[in-house]
N, C-alpha and C positions, 0 to 999 in steps of 0.2 A: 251810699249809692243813691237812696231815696232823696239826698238833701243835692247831691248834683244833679241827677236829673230833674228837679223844680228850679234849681238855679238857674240848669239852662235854658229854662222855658221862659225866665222872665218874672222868676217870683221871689219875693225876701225871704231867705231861710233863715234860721237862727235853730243850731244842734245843742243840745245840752244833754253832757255828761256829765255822771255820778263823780267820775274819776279826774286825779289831777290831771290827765289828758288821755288822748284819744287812742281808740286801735290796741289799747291793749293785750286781749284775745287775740287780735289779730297778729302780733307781733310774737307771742306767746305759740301759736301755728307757724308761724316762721322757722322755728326751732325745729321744726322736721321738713323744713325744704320748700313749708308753704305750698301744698299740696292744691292748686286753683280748684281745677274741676278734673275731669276724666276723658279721654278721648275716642270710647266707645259707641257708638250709632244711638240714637235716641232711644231708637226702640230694644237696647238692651239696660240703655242710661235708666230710661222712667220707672223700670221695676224692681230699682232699687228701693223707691222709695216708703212700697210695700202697700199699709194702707191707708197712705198720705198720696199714692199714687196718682188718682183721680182728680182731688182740688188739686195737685202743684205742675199735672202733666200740660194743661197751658200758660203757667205761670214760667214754665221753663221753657216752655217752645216759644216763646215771645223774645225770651232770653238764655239762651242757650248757650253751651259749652262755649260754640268759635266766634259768637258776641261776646265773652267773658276773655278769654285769650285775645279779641281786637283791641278791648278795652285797658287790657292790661300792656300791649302793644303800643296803643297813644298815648300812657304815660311813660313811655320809654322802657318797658319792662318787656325785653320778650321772654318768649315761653320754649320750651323744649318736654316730648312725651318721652316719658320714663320706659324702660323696658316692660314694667306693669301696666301702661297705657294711663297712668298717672299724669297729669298736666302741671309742671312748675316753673315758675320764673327761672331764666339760666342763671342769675344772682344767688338762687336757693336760699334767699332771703327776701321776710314782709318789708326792714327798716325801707329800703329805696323806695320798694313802694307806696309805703302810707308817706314818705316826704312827697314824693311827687303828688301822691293823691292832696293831699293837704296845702300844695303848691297851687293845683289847680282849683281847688273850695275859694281860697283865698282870693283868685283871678276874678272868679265868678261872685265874690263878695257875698259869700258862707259867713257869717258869724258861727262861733265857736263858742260857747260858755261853759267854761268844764266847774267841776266843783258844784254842780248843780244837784241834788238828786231828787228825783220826783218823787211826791206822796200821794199823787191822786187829784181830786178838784174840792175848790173851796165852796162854798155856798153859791156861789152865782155863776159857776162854769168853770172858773180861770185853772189854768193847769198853775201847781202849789210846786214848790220847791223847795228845800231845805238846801242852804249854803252857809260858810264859815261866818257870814254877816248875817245872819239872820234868814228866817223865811221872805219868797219874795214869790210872783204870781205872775202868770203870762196869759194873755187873752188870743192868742191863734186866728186869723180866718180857719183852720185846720190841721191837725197833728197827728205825725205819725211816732207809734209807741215800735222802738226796735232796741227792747230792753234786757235779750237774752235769753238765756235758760236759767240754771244756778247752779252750771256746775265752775266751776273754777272762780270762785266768788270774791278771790281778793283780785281778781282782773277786772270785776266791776257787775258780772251781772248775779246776783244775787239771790234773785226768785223773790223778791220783795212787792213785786206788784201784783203776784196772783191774789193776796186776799183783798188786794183792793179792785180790781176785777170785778172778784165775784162780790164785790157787794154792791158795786155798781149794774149786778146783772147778768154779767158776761157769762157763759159756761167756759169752765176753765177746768180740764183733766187734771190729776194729780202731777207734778213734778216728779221724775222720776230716771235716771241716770241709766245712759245708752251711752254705746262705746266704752264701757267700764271695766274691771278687773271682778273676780271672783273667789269669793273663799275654797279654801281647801286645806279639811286638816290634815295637815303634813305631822311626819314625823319629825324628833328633832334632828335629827342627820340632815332630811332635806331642808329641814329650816335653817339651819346654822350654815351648812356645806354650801348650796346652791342655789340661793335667794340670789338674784341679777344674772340666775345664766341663762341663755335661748334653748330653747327647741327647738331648732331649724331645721328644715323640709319633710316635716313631719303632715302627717292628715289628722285632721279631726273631723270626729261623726256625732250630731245630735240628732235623733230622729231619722229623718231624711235624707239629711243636709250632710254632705261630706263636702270636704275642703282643703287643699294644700294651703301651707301656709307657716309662718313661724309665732311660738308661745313663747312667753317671759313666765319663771317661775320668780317669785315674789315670798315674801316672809309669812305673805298672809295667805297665797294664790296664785293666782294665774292672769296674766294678763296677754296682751299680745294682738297681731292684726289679726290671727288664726281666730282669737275669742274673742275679740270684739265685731266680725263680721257674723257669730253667730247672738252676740249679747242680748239680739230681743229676743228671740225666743226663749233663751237662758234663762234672764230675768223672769219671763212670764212663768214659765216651767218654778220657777222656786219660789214665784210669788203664789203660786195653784200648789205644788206639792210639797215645798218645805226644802227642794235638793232639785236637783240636776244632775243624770250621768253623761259625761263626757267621754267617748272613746277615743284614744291615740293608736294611729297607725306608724310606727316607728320610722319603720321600712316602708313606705307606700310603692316605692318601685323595684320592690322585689312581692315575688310569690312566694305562698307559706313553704312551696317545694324549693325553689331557690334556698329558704333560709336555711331548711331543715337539711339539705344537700350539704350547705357551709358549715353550720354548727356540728352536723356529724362528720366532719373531715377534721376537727380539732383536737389533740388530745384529751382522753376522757379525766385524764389526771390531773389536769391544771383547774384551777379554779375556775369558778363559773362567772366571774366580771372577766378572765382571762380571757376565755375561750370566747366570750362574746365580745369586745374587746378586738381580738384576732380574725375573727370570720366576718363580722359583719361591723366591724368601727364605733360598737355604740360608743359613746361617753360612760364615764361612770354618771354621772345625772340619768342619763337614759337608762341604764339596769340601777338606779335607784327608783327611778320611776314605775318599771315594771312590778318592785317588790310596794311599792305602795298601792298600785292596782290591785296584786295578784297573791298578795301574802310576800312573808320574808322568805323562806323557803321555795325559791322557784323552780319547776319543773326540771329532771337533767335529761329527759329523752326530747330528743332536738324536732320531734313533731312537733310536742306537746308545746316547746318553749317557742318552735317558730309559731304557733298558733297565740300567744302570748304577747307575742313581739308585734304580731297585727293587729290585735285586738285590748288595749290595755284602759280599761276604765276609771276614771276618776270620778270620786261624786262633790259636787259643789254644793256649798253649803249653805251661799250667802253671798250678797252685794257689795262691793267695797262705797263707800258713801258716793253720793252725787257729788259732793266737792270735786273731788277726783277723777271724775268722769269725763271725756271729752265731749261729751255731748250730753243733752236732755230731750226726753222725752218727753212725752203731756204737754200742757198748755193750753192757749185759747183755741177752742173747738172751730172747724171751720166751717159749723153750722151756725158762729155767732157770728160771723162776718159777711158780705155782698161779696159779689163778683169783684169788686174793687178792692177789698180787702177791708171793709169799713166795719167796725162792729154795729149791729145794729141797734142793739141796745145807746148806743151812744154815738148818732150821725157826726159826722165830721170829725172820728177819731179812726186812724187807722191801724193795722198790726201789720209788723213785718219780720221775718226772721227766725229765728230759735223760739220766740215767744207761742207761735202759731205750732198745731199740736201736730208735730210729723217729727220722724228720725230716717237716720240713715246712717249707712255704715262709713266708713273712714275710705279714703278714695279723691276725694275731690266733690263729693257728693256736697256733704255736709256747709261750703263756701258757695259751691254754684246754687243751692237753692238761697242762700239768706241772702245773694245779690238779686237774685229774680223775684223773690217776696219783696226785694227794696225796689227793683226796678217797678214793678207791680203796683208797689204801693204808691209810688207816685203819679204814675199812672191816674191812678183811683184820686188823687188828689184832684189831678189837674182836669177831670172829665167833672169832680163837684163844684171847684172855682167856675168853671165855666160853664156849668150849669145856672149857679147864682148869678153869675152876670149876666145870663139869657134873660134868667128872670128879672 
């Protein structure tokens, strides 16, 4: 984003990637429909961002949701809003668009160099690259670093440039895996039976925060939109006390009287996955999940078990790795960079994207800021070029 917008302004870009080619992530998002952005009013949009809020609330108002849906419009891609208010290409695929995008670099005479990968600057400035032929060096009027997070690291971004950062000065938060999965020891029944089935329309409560939504139960945990729209505090919670409890409302649109009315209308002689089963449709994943909450022996008076069925606890144990994470947290602090996006420690080096220290949750969020940090940071380019030529 940051190398067409300088193109169009008139300036030689030249992009270099780690990877045999580009957009990889990007295309790797594609795999779920290529979620753009989100089509809710700004001032529901910004507080997603949490406490990235503030630095990225004009970073996005500059460039906003239906400048992102225009954009993807001029390369031939239109868009259509999901019944979740989700924004996607009607292709619900990245490939068309990164060719077009890529169509258009080339118009605008982008150089490309993939195979590149940065290690930092050599003695006199120059940006340093390792490639199959050897090390080789760039001298930039200006560069913009949009080198990722590190989670999904054979897609290319690795987390490799945080210690070279901070030895350059920069403050740089810890790397650390947002949008992730979480442990939970399971028994082996649920490990072996039920690893790849959903949870659907289920609520979860951390703290506060209650949420419809569906889980993925996994070999190791729990995964899903339901825990990934709660995974920061999650993480924080288990990085402060060791665990996490998680509550499941089974039934969210029923009352405990509603259930306690059904379950006690069932034969008291049938068994109890039956009877629950018959009255209220659970799965058996769902009354295995209960006996993981709640003990294996669960309640037969149908208060006690509708009281159960709204309230059933899981405790998390642990982070599944950042590799696997859809997103990262940490990163360059945005007390180290200007209004421009420049770090200051290092004038004429920009950041843009997942590298800069902000998260968010899955949505459309997580694309429409790393395009506004791109668009931003060009921006920031093109206001120092022409500053030095004032001068």
């Amino acid at each position: 984003m940051a190398a067409e917008r300088l193109a169009e302004a008139g300036c030689t870009v030249t992009v270099y990637d780690r990877m045999p080619s580009v957009g990889r992530k990007l295309l790797m998002a594609g795999r779920g429909g290529l979620n753009l952005t989100h089509s809710e009013a700004l001032e529901a949009f910004l507080p997603r961002y949490g406490a990235a809020t503030t630095p990225l609330t004009p970073l996005i108002e500059a460039f906003p949701p239906t400048a992102l849906i225009a954009w993807a419009d001029g390369l031939g891609q239109e868009t259509f809003v999901g019944s979740s208010g989700r924004v996607f290409p009607k292709s619900l695929k990245a490939s068309p668009l990164l060719r077009a995008w890529l169509a258009r670099l080339r118009t605008l005479g982008v150089e490309i160099r993939p195979r590149h990968d940065w290690t930092g600057w050599d003695a006199e400035g120059r940006l340093r690259f390792n490639t199959p032929d050897g090390a080789v060096t760039a001298a930039p009027d200006a560069t913009i670093l949009a080198l990722g997070g590190a989670s999904w690291p054979r897609l290319g971004s690795n987390g490799a440039w945080a210690p070279v950062l901070a030895k350059a000065g920069v403050a740089v938060s810890a790397l650390r895996p947002a949008n992730g999965g979480f442990d939970v020891a399971w028994s082996d029944i649920v490990r072996e039976r039920f690893a790849g089935e959903p949870l659907k329309g289920v609520a979860v409560t951390f703290g506060r925060v209650r949420l419809r939504g569906e889980a993925m139960v996994t070999r190791h945990g729990l995964e899903g939109g339901a825990i990934y729209a709660l995974s920061a505090a999650l993480r924080d919670a288990i990085e402060k006390e060791g665990s996490a409890r998680l509550w499941f409302d089974l039934r969210p649109d029923m009352t405990e009287g509603q259930l306690t009315t059904r379950i006690a209308q069932t034969p008291a002689n049938q068994s109890l996955a039956n009877r629950l089963r018959k009255a209220l449709h659970l799965t058996p994943l769902e009354t295995n999940l209960l006996r993981e909450a709640h003990g294996k022996d669960l309640p037969s008076d149908p208060a006690a078990l509708a009281t159960a069925i709204k309230g059933a606890p899981l405790t998390l144990t642990g982070l599944r790795p950042i590799a696997r994470a859809i997103s990262t947290a940490g990163g360059v602090a945005f007390a180290a960079v200007d209004a421009r996006l420049m770090l200051t420690a290092r004038p004429g080096v920009f950041v843009a994207g997942e590298m800069l220290d902000w998260e968010a949750p899955t949505g459309g969020y997580l694309l429409q800021a790393s395009f506004a940090t791109g668009v931003a940071a060009a921006r920031g380019v093109l206001s120092r070029l022409s500053g030095a030529a004032k001068a």
